[in-house]
N, C-alpha and C positions, 0 to 999 in steps of 0.2 A: 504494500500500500504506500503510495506516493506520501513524502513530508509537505506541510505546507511551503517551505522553500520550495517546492517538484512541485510545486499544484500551480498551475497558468494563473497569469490572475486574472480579474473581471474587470471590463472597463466599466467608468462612472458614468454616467448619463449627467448633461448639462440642461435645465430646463429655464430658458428664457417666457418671462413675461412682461408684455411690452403691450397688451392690452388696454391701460391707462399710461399712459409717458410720465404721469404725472407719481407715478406707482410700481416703474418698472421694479422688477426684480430678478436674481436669478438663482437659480436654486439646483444645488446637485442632492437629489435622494440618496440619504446612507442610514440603511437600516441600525440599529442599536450603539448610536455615535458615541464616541468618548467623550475624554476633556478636549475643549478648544484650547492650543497653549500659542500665547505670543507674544512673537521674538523680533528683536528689535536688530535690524542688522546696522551693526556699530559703526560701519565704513559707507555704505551708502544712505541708512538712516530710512532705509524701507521697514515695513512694519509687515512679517510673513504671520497667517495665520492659521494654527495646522492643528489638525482633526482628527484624534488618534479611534480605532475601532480596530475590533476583534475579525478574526480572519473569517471566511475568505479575502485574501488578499486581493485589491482593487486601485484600481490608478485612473488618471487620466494620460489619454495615448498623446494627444499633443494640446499646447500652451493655446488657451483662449484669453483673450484681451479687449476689455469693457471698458466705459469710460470712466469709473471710479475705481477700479481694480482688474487684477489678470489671474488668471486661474493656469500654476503652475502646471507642465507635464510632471509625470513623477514616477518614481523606480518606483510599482506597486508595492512591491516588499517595506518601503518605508513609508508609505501614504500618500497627502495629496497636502500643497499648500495654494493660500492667496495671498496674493502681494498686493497690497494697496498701497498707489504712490506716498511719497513724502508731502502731497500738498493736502490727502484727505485724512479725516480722522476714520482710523478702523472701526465700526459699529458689531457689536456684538451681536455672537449668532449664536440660536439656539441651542442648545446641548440636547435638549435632547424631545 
């Protein structure tokens, strides 16, 4: 029986709603989320915001880029991050 290192991971689904402009939002589904933890990158002064959860392991396959934030690609095996520039303030997302 395969380790979850040997196990493929699953890509994340990205779901844009843009229905009210005035309300966009966007939303990646992850079932039984962790802690949100964030990290301040000391050299650039970006603010990454990352989403720990229980395997199966899940990634996203390539970097999407919104106008308040970017949504990291990522080696599934260590998760998924958001980098929201230096000019917005990070707003907090639901745990769970």
């Amino acid at each position: 029986m395969p380790t979850a290192a040997q196990t493929p991971p699953l890509p994340l689904m990205v779901v844009r709603n843009i229905t009210d402009p005035a309300l966009a939002n966007v939303t990646v589904p992850l079932a039984n989320p962790g802690a949100m933890h964030r990290l301040v990158d000391p050299d650039a002064g970006d603010t990454l915001l990352v989403v720990t959860a229980p395997p199966p392991t899940r990634g996203l396959i390539k970097r999407q880029d919104f106008v308040e934030l970017s949504l990291l690609e990522s080696d599934p095996r260590r998760g998924r991050c958001i980098r929201t520039p230096t000019t917005s303030k990070p707003r907090s997302a639901p745990t769970r």
